[in-house]
N, C-alpha and C positions, 0 to 999 in steps of 0.2 A: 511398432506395427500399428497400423492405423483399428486394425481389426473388422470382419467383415461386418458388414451393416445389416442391423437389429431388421426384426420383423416389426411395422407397426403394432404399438397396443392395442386391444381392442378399447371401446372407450367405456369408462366405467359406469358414467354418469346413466342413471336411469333415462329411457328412450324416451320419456314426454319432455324432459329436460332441454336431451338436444335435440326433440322437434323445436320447441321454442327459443334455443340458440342458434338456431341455423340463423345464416346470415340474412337470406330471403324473405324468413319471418319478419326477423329485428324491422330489415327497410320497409315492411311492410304495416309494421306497427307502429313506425316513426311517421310513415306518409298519412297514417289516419288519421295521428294526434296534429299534426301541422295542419290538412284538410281542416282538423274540427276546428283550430283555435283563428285560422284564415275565414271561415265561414260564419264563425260565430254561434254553432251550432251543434247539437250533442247527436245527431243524427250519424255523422262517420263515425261516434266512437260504441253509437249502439249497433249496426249494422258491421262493423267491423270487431267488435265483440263477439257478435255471432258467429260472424267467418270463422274466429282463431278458435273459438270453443270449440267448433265442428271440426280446426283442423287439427287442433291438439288432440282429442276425440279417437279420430281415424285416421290418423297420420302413424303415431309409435308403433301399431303393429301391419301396419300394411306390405307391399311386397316394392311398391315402387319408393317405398323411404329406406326400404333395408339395400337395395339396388344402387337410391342416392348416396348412402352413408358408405356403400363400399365405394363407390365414385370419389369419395371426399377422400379417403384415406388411402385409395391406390394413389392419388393426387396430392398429397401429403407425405408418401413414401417416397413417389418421382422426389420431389421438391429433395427430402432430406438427401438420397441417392448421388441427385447432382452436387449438391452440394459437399457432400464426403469424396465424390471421384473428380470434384476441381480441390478439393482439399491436398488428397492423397497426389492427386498426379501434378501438382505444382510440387513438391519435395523429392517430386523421380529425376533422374537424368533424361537429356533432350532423345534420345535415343527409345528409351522404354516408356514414357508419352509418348512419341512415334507409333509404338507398338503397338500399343493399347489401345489408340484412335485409331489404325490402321484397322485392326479387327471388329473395332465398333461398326465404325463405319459400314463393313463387309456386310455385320451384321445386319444393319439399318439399311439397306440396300434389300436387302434379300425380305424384308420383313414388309418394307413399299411395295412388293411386288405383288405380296399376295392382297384379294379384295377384302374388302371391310368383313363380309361376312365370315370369310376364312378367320381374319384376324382376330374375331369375337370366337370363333370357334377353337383356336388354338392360345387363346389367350395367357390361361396356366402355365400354359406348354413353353411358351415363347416368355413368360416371366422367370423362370429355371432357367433356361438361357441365358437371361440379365442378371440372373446372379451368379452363372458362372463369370461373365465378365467381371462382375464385385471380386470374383475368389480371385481373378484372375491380376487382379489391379492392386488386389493384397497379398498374391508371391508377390509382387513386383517390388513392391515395398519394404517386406519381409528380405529377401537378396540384397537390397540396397544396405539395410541396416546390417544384414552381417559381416558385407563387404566392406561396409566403414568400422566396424568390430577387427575384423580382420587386418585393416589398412595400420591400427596401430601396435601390431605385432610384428617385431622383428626375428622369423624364424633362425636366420642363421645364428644371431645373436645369443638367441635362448640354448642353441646346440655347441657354438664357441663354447661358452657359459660353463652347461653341461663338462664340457671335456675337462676345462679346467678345476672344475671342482674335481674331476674323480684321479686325475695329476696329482692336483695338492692333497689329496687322502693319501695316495699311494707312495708321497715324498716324504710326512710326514706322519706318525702312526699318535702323534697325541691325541688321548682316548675323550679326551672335552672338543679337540678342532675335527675330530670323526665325526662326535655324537652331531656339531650342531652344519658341520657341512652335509650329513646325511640328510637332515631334516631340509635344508637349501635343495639338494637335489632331490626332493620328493618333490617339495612345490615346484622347480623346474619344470622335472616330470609331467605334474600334472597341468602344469601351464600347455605345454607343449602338445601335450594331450585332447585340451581340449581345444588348441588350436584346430589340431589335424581334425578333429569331430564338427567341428564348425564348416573348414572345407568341406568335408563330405556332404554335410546339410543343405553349402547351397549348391552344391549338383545334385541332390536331388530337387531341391526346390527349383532351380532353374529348368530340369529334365521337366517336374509337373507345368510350369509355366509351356512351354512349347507344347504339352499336351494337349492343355487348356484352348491354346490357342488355335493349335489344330482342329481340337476338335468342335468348335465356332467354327471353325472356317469349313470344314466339311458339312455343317449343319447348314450353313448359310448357302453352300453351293447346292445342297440337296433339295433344299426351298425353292430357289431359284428353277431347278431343273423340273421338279415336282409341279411347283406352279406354271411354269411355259407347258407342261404335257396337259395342265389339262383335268387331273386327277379330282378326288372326290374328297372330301375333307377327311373322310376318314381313317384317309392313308397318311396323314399328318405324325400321327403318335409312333409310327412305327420308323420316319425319318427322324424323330427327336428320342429316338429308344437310345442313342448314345449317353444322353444328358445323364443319364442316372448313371452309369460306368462311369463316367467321368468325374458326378458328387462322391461317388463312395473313393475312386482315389485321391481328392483333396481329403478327403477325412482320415483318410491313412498319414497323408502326409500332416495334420495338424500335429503331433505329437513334436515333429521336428518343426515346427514354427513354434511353438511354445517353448521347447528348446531354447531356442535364439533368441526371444523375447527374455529368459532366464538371465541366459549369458551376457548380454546388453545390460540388464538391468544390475546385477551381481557387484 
């Protein structure tokens, strides 16, 4: 399981630090020193000494660097994001790629519709949403693996198996060929066992997967309709009141993905 994708860190580095790593700065304190050494002249780097004191100064605690710095890192999260769901959806079948882009897309449609200021206004809102696609992208992945988990178990085989051990118990009563075919048909048993446990895991994981997706897909039609009516932004949270029914049943279902991730791994 690819596993759902981390929140960014926050960054540790003290704030006058990465006022003066920004990349803006840097070019900015490259073009002074080049001005000075092209002009031959200490004047860009006293003048531009100034600037950076004042902006290292009033930059780390202001409201439009703390605004930048979350810019930098929701943009940093995209990046990683994309990057984890062409990971994860290159190892799916062409079918559940299908899916998964089908719903995006739905998504992405519905999210174009609304204007900029909506969009800024429901931004949170509409980031919960993007991680339910993450959850949604990791049942998908999670079903795949227990299905190839599955694919090398030969039920009948193990139940053939079965029968014949408790034949050869009942043919013959030697008390050493009991002791150690008992012990055969325990692990049988519990082979089989936790085969049957595995099926049941991915219907429910598949059951959650169609939920998920439904319930994107209802979100995204309610956007859509919401926004052609016309409505006030503040009717937004109560068309995305699904999103949290829908986190708390992925979280129900995480015990049975961590499951499978056992049994895989065992």
């Amino acid at each position: 399981m690819a596993g759902p994708l981390p929140p960014d860190p926050p960054p540790r580095r003290p704030k006058i630090v990465e006022a003066l790593l920004q990349d803006f700065n840097l070019i900015g304190l490259g073009g002074i020193a080049a001005l000075a050494l092209l002009t031959g002249s200490p004047i860009p780097l006293i003048v531009g000494g100034a600037v950076e004191a004042l902006y290292l100064i009033n930059a780390p605690g202001s409201a439009w660097f703390e605004r930048y710095l979350a810019v930098q890192r929701a943009r940093r999260r995209g990046r990683r994001r994309e990057a984890w769901r062409a990971r994860t959806l290159a190892a799916l079948p062409r079918a559940d790629r299908e899916r998964f882009r089908a719903t995006q897309r739905r998504l992405a449609a519905a999210r174009d519709r609304l204007d900029g200021q909506t969009r800024t206004l429901a931004a949170s809102e509409l980031d919960r949403v993007d991680d339910l696609l993450d959850q949604m992208l990791d049942l998908l992945a999670v079903r795949l693996a227990a299905r190839a988990y599955l694919a090398t178990i030969d039920a009948e085989a193990l139940v053939d198996e079965m029968q014949a051990v408790r034949r050869r118990v009942r043919a013959d009563d030697h008390p050493d060929l009991a002791r150690v075919e008992a012990q055969r048909l325990e692990v049988l048993e519990k082979r089989l066992g936790e085969m049957e446990q595995m099926q049941r895991n991915v219907e429910i994981v598949t059951s959650q997967i169609a939920t998920v997706e439904h319930s994107i897909a209802y979100l995204a039609d309610k956007l859509v309709s919401w926004s052609a009516a016309g409505r006030q932004p503040q009717g937004l949270k109560e068309i995305l009141a699904g999103v949290e029914s829908t986190e708390q049943a992925i979280e129900e279902v995480k015990p049975v993905m961590e499951q499978i991730q056992r049994v895989r791994h065992a």
